[in-house]
C-alpha positions in Angstrom: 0.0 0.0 0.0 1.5 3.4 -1.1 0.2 6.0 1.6 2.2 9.1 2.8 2.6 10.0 6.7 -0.7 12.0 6.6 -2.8 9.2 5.9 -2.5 5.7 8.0 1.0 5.5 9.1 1.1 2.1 10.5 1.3 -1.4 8.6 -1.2 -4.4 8.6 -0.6 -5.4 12.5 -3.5 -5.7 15.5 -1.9 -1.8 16.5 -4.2 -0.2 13.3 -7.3 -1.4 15.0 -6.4 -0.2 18.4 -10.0 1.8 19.4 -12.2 -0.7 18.4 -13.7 -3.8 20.1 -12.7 -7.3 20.0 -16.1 -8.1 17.7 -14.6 -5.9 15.1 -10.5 -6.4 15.4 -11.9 -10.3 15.0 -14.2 -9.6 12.0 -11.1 -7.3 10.4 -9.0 -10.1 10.5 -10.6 -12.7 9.4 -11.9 -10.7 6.3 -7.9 -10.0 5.7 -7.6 -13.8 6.5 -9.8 -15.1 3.4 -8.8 -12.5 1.2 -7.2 -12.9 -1.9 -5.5 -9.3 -2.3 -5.3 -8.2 1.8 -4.4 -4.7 2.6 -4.7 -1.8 5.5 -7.8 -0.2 3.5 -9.8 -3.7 4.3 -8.4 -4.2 7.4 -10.2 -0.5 7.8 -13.1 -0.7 5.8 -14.1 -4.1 7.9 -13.4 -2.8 11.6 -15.6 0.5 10.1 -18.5 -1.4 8.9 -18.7 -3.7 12.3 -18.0 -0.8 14.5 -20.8 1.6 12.6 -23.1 -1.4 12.7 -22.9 -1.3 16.7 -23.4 2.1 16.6 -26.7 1.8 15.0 -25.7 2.7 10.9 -26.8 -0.1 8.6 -23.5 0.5 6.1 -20.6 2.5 6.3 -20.6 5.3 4.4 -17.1 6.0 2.6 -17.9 8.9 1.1 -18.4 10.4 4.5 -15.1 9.1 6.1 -12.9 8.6 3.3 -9.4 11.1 4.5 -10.9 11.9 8.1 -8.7 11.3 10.7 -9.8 7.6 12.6 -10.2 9.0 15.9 -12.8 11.2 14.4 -14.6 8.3 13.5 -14.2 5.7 16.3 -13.8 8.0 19.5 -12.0 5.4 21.7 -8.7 6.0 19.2 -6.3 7.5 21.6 -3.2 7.1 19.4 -2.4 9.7 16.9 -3.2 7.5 13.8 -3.1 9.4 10.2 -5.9 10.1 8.1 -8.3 7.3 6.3 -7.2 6.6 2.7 -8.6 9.3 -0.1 -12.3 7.8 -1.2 -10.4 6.5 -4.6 -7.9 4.3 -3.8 -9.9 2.8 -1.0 -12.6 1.6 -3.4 -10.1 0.6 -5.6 -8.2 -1.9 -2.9 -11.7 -3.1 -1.5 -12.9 -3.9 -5.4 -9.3 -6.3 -5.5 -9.6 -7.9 -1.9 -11.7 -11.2 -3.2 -14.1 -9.9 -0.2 -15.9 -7.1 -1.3 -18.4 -7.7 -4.6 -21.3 -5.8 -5.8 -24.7 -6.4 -4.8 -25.2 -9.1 -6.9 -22.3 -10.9 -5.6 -22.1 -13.1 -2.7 -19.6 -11.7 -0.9 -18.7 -11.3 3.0 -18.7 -7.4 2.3 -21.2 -5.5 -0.5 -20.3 -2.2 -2.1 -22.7 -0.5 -3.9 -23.2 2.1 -6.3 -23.2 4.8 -3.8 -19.9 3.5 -1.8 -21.8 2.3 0.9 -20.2 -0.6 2.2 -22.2 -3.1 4.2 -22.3 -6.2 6.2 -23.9 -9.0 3.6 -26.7 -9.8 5.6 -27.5 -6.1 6.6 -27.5 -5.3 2.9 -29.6 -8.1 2.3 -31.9 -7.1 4.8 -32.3 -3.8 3.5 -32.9 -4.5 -0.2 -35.3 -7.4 0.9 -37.2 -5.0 3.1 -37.0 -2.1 0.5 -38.3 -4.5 -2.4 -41.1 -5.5 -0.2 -42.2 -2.1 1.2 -42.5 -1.1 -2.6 -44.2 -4.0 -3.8 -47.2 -3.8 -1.0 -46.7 0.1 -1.3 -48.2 -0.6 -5.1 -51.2 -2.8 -4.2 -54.3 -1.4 -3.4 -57.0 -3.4 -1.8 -60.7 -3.4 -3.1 -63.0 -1.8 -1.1 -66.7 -1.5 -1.0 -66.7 2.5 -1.4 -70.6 2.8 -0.4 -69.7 0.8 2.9 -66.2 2.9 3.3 -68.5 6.2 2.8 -70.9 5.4 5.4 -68.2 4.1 8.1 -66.7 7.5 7.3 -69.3 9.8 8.0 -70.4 7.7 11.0 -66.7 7.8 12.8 -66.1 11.4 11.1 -69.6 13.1 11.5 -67.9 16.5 12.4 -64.7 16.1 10.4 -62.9 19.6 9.6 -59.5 20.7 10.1 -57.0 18.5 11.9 -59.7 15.7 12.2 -59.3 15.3 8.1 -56.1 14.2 8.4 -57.0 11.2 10.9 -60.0 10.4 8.0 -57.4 10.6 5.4 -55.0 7.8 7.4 -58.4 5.8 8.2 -58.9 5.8 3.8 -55.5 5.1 3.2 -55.1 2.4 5.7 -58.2 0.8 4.0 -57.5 0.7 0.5 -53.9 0.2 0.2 -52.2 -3.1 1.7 -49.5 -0.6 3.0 -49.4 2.5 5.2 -48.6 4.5 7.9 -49.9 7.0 10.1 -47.3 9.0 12.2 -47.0 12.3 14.7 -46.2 13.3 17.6 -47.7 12.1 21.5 -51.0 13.1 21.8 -51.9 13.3 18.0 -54.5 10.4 18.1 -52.5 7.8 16.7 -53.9 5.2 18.7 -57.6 6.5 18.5 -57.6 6.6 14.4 -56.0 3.0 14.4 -59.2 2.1 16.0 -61.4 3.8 14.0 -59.5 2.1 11.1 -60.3 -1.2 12.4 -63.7 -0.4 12.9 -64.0 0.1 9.0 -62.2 -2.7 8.3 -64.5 -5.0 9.8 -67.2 -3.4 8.7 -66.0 -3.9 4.7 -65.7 -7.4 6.1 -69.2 -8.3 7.0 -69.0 -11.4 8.3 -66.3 -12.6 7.6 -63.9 -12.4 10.2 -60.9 -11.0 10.2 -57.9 -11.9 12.0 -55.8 -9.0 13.9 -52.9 -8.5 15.3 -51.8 -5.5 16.8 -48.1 -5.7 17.9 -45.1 -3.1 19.1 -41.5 -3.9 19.6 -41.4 -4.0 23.9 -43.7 -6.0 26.4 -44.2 -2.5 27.6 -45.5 -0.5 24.7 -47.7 -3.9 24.1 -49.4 -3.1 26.7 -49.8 0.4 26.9 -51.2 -0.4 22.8 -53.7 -2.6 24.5 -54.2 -0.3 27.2 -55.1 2.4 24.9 -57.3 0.6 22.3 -59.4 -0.8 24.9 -59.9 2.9 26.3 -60.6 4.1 22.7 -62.9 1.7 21.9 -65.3 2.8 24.4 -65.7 6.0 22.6 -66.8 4.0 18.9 -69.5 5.2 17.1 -70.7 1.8 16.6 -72.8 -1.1 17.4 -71.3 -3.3 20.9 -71.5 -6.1 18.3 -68.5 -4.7 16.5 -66.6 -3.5 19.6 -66.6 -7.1 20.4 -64.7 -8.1 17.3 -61.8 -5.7 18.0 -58.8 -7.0 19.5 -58.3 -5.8 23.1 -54.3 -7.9 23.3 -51.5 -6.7 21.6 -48.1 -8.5 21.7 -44.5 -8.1 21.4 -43.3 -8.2 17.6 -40.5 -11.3 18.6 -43.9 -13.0 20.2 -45.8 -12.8 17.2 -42.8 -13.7 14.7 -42.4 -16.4 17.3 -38.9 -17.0 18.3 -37.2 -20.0 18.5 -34.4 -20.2 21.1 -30.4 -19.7 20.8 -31.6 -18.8 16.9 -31.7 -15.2 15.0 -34.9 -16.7 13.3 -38.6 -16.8 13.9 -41.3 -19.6 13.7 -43.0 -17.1 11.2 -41.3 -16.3 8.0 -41.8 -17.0 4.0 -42.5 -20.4 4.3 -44.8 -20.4 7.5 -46.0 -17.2 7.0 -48.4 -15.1 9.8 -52.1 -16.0 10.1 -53.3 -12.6 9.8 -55.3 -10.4 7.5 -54.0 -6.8 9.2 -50.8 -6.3 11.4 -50.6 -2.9 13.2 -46.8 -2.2 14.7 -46.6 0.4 17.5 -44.0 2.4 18.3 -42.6 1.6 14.9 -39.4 4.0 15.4 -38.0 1.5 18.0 -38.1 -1.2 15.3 -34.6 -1.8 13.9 -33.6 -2.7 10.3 -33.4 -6.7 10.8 -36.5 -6.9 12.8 -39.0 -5.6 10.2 -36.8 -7.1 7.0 -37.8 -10.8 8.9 -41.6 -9.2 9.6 -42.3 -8.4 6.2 -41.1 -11.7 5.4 -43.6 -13.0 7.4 -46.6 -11.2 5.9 -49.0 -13.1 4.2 -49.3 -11.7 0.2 -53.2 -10.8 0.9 -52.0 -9.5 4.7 -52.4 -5.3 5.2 -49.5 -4.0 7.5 -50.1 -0.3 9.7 -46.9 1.0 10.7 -47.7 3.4 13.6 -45.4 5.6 15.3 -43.6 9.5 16.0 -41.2 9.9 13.1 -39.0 12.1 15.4 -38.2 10.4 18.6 -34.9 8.3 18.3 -34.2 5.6 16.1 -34.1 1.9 17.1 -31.0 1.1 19.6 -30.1 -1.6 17.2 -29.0 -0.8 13.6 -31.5 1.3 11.3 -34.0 4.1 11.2 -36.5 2.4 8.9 -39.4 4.8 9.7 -37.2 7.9 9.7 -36.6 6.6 6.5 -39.9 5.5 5.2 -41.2 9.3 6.2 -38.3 11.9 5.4 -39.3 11.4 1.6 -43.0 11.8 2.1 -43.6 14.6 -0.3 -40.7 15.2 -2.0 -41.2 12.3 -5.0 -44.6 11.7 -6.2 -43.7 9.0 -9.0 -42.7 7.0 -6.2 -44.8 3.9 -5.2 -45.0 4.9 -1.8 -46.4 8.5 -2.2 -49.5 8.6 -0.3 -48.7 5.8 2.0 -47.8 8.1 4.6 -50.3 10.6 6.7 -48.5 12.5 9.4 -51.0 13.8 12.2 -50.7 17.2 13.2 -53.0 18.3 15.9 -52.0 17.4 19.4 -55.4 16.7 21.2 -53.4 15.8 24.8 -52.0 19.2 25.1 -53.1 23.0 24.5 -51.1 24.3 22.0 -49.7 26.3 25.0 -48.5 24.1 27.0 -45.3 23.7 28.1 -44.5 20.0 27.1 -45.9 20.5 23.6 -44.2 23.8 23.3 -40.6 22.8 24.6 -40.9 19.7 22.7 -41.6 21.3 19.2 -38.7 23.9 19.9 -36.7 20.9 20.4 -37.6 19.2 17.3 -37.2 21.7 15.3 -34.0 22.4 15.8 -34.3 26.0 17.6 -32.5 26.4 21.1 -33.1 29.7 21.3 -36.9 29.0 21.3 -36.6 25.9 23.3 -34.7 28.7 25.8 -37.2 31.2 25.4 -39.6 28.6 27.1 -37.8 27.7 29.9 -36.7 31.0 31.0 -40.2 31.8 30.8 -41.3 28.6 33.1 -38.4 27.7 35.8 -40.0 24.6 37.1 -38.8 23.0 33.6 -35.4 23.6 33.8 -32.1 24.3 36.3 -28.6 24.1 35.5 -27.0 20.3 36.5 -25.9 20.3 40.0 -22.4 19.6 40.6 -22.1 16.3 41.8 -21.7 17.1 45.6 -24.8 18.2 45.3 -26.4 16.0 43.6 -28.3 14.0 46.4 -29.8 16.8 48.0 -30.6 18.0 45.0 -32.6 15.0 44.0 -33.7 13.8 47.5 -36.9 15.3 47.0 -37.9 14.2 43.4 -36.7 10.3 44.5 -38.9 9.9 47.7 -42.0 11.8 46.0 -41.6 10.1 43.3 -41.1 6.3 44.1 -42.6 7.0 47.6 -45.9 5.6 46.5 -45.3 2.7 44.6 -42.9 1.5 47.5 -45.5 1.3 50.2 -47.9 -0.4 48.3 -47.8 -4.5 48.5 -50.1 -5.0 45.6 -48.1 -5.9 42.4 -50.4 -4.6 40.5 -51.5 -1.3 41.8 -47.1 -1.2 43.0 -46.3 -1.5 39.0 -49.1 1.3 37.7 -47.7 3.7 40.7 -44.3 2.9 39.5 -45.1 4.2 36.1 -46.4 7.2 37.3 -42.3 8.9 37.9 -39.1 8.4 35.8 -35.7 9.4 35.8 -34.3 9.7 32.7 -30.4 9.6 32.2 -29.3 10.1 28.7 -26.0 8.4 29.4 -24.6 5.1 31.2 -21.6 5.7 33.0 -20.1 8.9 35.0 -22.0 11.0 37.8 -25.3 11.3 36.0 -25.5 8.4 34.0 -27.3 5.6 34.6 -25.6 3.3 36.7 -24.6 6.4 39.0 -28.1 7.6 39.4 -29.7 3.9 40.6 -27.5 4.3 43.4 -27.4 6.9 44.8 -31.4 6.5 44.3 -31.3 3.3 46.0 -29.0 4.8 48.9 -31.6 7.8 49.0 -34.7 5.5 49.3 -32.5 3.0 52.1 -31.8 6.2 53.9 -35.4 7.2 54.2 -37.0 3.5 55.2 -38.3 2.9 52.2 -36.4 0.2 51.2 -34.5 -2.4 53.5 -31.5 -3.2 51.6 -29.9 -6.8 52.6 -28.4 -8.2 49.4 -29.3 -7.5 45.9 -32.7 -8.3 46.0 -35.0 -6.3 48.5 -38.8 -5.6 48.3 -39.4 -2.3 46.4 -36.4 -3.1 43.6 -37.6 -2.4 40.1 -36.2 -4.0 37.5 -35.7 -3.5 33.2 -35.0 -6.5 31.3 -32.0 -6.4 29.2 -32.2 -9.7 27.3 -34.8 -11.5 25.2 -36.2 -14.7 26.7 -38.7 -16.5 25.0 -38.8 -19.6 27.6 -39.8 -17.0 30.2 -41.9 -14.6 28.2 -39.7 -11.8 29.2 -38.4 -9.5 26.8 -36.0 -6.6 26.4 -37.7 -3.6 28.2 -40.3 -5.2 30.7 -40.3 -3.6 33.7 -41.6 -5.6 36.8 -41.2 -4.9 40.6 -39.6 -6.7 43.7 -42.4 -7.7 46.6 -43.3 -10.4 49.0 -45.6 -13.0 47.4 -48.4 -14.9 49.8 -45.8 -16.7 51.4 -43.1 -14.0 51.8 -40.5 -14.8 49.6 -39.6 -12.2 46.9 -40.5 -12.4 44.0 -40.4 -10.0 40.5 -43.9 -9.5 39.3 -44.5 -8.4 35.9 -47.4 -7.2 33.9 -49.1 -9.8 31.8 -47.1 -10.6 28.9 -50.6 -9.7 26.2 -51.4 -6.3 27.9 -54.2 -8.4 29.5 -54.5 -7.1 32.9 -52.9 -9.1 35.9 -49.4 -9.9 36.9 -47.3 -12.9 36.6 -44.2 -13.7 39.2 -41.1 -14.9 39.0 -38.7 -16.3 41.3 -35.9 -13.7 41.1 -33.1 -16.2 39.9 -35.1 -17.7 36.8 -34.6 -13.6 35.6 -33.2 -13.5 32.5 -30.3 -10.5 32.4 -31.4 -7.0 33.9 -30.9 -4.4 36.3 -32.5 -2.0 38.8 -34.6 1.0 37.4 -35.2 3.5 39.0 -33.3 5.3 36.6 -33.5 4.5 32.7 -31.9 5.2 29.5 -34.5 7.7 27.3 -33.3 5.0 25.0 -34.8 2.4 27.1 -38.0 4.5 27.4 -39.2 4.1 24.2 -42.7 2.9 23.9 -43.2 4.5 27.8 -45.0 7.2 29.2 -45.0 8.5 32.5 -47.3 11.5 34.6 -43.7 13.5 35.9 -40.3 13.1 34.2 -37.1 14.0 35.1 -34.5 14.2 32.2 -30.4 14.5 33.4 -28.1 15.2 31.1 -24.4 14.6 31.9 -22.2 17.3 32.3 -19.9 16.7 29.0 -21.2 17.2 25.2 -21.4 13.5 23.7 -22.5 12.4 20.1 -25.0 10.7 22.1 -27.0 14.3 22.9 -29.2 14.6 19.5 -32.6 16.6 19.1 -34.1 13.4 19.2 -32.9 12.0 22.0 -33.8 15.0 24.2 -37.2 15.4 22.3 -38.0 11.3 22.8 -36.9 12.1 27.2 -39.7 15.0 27.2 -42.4 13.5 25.2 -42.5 10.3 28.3 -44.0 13.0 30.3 -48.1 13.3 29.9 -48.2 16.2 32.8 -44.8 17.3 33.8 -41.0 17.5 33.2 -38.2 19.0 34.4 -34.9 19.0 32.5 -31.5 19.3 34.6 -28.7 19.9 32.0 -26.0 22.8 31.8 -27.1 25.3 29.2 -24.2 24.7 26.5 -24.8 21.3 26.5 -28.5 21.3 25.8 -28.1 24.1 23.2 -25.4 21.5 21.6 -28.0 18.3 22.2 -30.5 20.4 20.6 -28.2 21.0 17.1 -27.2 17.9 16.8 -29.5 15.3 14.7 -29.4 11.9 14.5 -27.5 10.3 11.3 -27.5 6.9 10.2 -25.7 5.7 7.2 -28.7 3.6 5.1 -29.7 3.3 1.6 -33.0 2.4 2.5 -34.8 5.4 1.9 -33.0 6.0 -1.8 -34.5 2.4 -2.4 -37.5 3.3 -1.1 -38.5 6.6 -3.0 -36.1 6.7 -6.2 -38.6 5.2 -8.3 -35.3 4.5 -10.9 -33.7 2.0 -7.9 -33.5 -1.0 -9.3 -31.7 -3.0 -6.5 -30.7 -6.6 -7.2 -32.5 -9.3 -5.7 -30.1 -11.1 -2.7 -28.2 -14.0 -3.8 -29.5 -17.3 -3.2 
């Protein structure tokens, strides 16, 4: 390799891929290992592509790194490496390394047109779940139009304004096998999904039709559930119809039905879904592999509803497929997808006053100095972050108000809605106010007051996430259950019902798959939750972690209150910042001219 000192002044050895983890120093080499031509631009290239792929991009995007310096790319690069090779020559080398083919190749690595390089199976996910949004996106279902009218005007007898848009989602939704409705909390996502179901079963007659409402945590399941049952109340319809609506939702890896110590589902192309209509929840949270292996699942005839808020973060694992399904709404009409997507508009939860809805909107839209504006103007929402030796009387009072309640109660049930009622939200893991910091110095709080009686790890009054899929247990990533005495007074973790059903379910606290106390969260891991009061911490040090949408997704959990602790420059920073993910899904999606090739067999 012929590079000068400015560029990557070190030879093929382990000490170029010093900064990255062991998964991706162990995929580098063993992509130099099988290579036919190796060289320092794959040995890059691979540990890139891994090491973006952890990070949530589903390709690495040489055109935006090609002659940046490394530790601009990977931040745990301490040594002073040299730049990345020019975009040129680094294509060039990949094209020769026996590794890297084009998309029609079957090759470890895929580089297409764009110089997006991917993992194989992340490109194949992509351009699989691409091809088959487009192909439903084409297909419109027949409809009865005289029955479609009537349901209309019956479920819209005062539509005007705002409430045309939820009409125009309920129309699309029924005549087109895909769609989705998105907006903000509060827009009546849930309430036109309803009123959608409603007219499907009333085109249906009866014939039954077979439901499943879905979301991608055994929490927003339930709160799905939760909702629709509430809504349904409120049908303009005949009880004999409410009846026919589904009042369970379930996890997305419970209806794909997982099969252990495997990547793969029970459901797929062969053994496809038993379903006429699938509704997805909280469809930002859904990462790129997830819905590539649900629309793989779909039955040809089957309609699919994505549902969700466009801006709140993207999924934790790689992807942004509904950031990328709805950025191009609008802009290309000749694609297939153009008037698949309704956005909702009018918050109905919030005056367009209040101070939630306002901050929030600031937030999303980018402006800081409106976002300040507001909360100057209302000092209950914001104060600067307390130095850390002044952090525990600074948050003595929010802890014991706010878990105080659901401490005292012994009822798992009516403990687990109280505990839902309060959140602290960390934006960040490790240091003084991440994470793992904050459910301490909770917990020593809550000991120090009596409300909790700590003799070993597990004490009555511990809440706790799940971190790990486990479909022997029913427990998924995200379920939140709560530590109390059962009958007998042994501890136990009690959980909501797995189907948003109602009712708890206990388990002994060792048969746990992995997780860990909550009384303080991730906003990441609050997706899909809401709570009355939140309280958002940001840590005292910018990150490329602090996006718009990360502080936008922390304030929209609250339905009454929040409060944001976080030092002035670093919010104005968070709130500049936007989310990035290197994709091509959304050129596949809505260049009507992409003409991806179809995976390799």
């Amino acid at each position: 390799m012929n590079l000068n000192r400015d560029q990557v002044p070190i030879d093929a050895t382990p000490s170029l891929l010093n900064g990255f983890s062991d998964l991706d120093r162990h995929f580098a080499q063993q992509m130099r290992q099988v290579s036919t031509a190796a060289s320092d631009e794959l040995l890059l290239a691979a540990a890139l592509v891994s090491y973006r792929r952890g990070e949530g991009h589903a390709c690495l995007d040489l055109n935006e790194v090609a002659g940046h310096w490394l530790r601009e790319i990977v931040t745990e690069v301490e040594s002073p490496v040299g730049r990345l090779p020019d975009l040129a020559s680094w294509i060039n080398a990949l094209q020769s390394s026996g590794v890297v083919g084009q998309p029609s190749d079957f090759t470890p690595l895929v580089l297409d047109e764009a110089s997006r390089l991917y993992l194989h199976r992340y490109w194949s996910y992509e351009n699989d779940l691409a091809a088959a949004i487009r192909a439903r996106a084409q297909q419109t279902v027949p409809v009865d139009e005289v029955v479609l009218s009537q349901s209309l005007r019956r479920l819209f007898p005062d539509s005007e304004g705002q409430s045309d848009r939820q009409q125009l989602a309920v129309c699309t939704a029924a005549t087109r096998s895909f769609s989705v409705i998105t907006g903000g909390p509060g827009t009546g996502k849930t309430r036109t999904v309803v009123w959608l179901l409603a007219a499907l079963l009333e085109q249906a007659g009866e014939r039954p039709l077979r439901i499943a409402l879905a979301a991608p945590t055994g929490k927003s399941a339930a709160r799905i559930a939760e909702s629709v049952r509430a809504a349904k109340r409120l049908l303009p319809c005949p009880d004999t119809l409410k009846t026919r609506l589904p009042e369970e939702a379930t996890t997305l890896h419970r209806l794909l039905g997982p099969i252990p110590n495997s990547p793969r589902f029970r459901h797929d192309a062969k053994n496809p879904l038993p379903v006429d209509i699938v509704v997805i929840d909280e469809a930002s949270m859904v990462d790129l592999a997830l819905m590539a292996k649900l629309f793989a699942a779909l039955p040809p005839a089957a309609r699919v509803v994505l549902i969700g808020d466009k801006d709140q973060l993207a999924s934790v694992e790689a992807g942004n497929v509904l950031g990328e399904i709805c950025t191009g709404a609008g802009g290309n009409g000749a694609s297939p997808l153009a008037g698949c997507v309704v956005e909702l508009q009018k918050n109905w939860r919030f005056a367009a006053d209040a101070e939630i809805h306002t901050l929030s909107q600031a937030v999303n839209a980018g402006d800081a100095s409106a976002a300040f504006a507001h909360l100057r103007a209302s000092p209950a929402l914001w104060q600067p972050l307390p130095k850390p030796g002044e952090l525990s009387a600074a948050l003595q009072t929010r802890i014991l108000e706010g878990y105080g309640h659901a401490l005292r109660e012994r009822d798992p049930a009516a403990a687990l809605a109280q505990l839902n009622r309060f959140r602290l939200l960390a934006a960040v893991r490790r240091g003084p106010y991440g994470v793992e910091s904050l459910n301490a110095l909770a917990e020593s709080l809550l000991e120090r007051a009596g409300l909790i009686v700590r003799r070993g790890p597990w004490y009555a009054g511990r809440p706790v996430i799940v971190t790990r899929n486990d479909p022997a247990t029913k427990l998924f990533n995200g379920d939140v259950g709560i530590t109390l005495p059962d009958a007998s007074g042994h501890l136990r973790v009690f959980f909501a019902n797995a189907e948003g059903a109602g009712g708890v379910r206990a388990f002994v606290p060792a048969r746990l798959p992995e997780h860990e106390t909550v009384f303080v969260m991730t906003i990441h891991k609050s997706q899909g939750s809401e709570f009355d009061r939140v309280l958002l911490v940001l840590p005292e040090r910018d990150s490329p972690l602090l996006t718009r949408e990360l502080v936008y997704t922390g304030l929209t959990r609250a339905r009454s209150a929040v409060e944001v602790w976080a030092n002035e420059d670093i919010l104005r920073q968070a709130i500049g910042r936007q989310v990035r993910r290197a994709s091509g899904l959304r050129d596949a999606l809505w260049n009507p001219a992409a003409t991806a090739p179809s995976s390799p067999a």
